[in-house]
N, C-alpha and C positions, 0 to 999 in steps of 0.2 A: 274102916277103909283099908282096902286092901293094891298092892302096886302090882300088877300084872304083864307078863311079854304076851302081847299078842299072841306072837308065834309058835308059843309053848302052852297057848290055853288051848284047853278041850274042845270047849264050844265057841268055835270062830261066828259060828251063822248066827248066835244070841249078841256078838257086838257088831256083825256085819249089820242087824238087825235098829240095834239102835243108832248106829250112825247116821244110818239111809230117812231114820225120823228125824235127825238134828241138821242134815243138808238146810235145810231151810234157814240157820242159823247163821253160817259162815261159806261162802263158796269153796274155801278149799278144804271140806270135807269129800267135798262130790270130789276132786279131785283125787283125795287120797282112798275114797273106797272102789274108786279106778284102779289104784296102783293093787291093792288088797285081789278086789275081784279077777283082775287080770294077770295075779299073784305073779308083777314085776316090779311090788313093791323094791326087792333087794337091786334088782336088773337097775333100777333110777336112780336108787340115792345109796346103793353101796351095802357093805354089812351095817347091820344095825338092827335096832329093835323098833317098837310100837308099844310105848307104856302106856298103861290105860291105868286109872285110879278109878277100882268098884266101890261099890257103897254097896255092902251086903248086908247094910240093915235095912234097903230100899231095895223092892223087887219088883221087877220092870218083865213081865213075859216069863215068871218064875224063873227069874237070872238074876243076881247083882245090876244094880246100876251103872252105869257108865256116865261117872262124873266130872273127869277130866283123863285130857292124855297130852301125850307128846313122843314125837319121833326123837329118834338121837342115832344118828348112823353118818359114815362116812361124807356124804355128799345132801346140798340141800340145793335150794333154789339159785345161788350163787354160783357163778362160775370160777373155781378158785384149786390151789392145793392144797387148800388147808383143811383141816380134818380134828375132828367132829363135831358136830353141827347139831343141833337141839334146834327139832321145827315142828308144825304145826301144831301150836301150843293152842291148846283147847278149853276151857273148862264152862260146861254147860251150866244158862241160864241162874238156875234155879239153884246152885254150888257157889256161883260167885260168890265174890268178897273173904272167901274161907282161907283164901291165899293154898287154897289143892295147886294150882300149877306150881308154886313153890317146893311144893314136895315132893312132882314128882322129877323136875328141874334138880332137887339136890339130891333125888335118888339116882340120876342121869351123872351129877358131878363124881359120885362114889364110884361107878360102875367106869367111870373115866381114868382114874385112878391107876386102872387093871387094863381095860381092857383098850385104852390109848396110853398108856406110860412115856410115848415117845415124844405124845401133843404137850406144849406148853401149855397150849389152849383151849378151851371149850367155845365154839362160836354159836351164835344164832341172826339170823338176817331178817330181817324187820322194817315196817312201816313204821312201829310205835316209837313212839319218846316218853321216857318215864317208867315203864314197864318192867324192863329187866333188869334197871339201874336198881329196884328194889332186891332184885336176888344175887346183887353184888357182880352183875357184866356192865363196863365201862365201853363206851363207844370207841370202834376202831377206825373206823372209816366207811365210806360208800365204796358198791359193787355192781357189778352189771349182773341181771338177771340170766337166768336161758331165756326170759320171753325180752330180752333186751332194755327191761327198765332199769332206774337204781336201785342199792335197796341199802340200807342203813346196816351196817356189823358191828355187832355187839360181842367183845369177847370177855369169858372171865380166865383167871390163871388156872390151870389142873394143877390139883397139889405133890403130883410126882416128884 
């Protein structure tokens, strides 16, 4: 398994590729290969990245896998100042239970380190309960959406 930035891989069309199969999965795939396709991914949520977890012992379309991902950039679905944000956590069907989001969540805390030094915090915003409490984010509080709902914030400490 290998941890990848999107936006510094080669071949974008091979994950634009398997997303567009996994819409069926989660609705806010279709939404994020909007942001991709319409490449305003950065323009919505800020600087940041697109971390994908390949499985390059599994080949999908003579490409690595695309096993799980997660965004971590400036800004997420939350209306807030606080900064940076771990979102649409992913990890496809047939990968569950492997605790991959995990990995790439703490590849996301490291890269925090450096490249937020300023953030206390790491957040993520959330419908679930129970979920992140495993990768050590303790609930902060509720927040308004951009589409105007609540949403549940979860923060953990950046170790700066």
């Amino acid at each position: 398994m290998q941890i990848i930035n999107y936006f510094d891989y080669d071949d974008k069309t091979s994950i634009i590729s398997q997303l567009e199969i996994l819409q069926g999965e989660w609705r806010a795939i279709g939404f994020l290969l909007s942001l991709l396709k319409e490449e305003s991914f950065h323009e919505k949520l800020g600087n940041g990245f697109l971390y994908i977890l390949l499985d390059e012992d599994k080949i999908t379309n003579g490409k690595p896998t695309v096993a799980s991902f997660v965004t971590f950039c400036d800004r997420d679905e939350v209306i807030s100042e606080f900064r940076p944000w771990i979102g649409f956590v992913f990890t496809t069907p047939v990968y569950r239970g492997r605790r991959l989001a995990g990995k790439i969540i703490e590849h996301c805390m490291k890269v925090a380190e450096t490249a937020y030094p300023e953030s206390e915090y790491v957040y993520v915003s959330t419908d679930e309960e129970g979920l992140y409490e495993k990768y050590g984010f303790d609930f902060f509080e509720k927040m308004k959406t951009v589409w105007g709902e609540e949403s549940r914030v979860y923060r953990r400490k950046n170790k700066c």
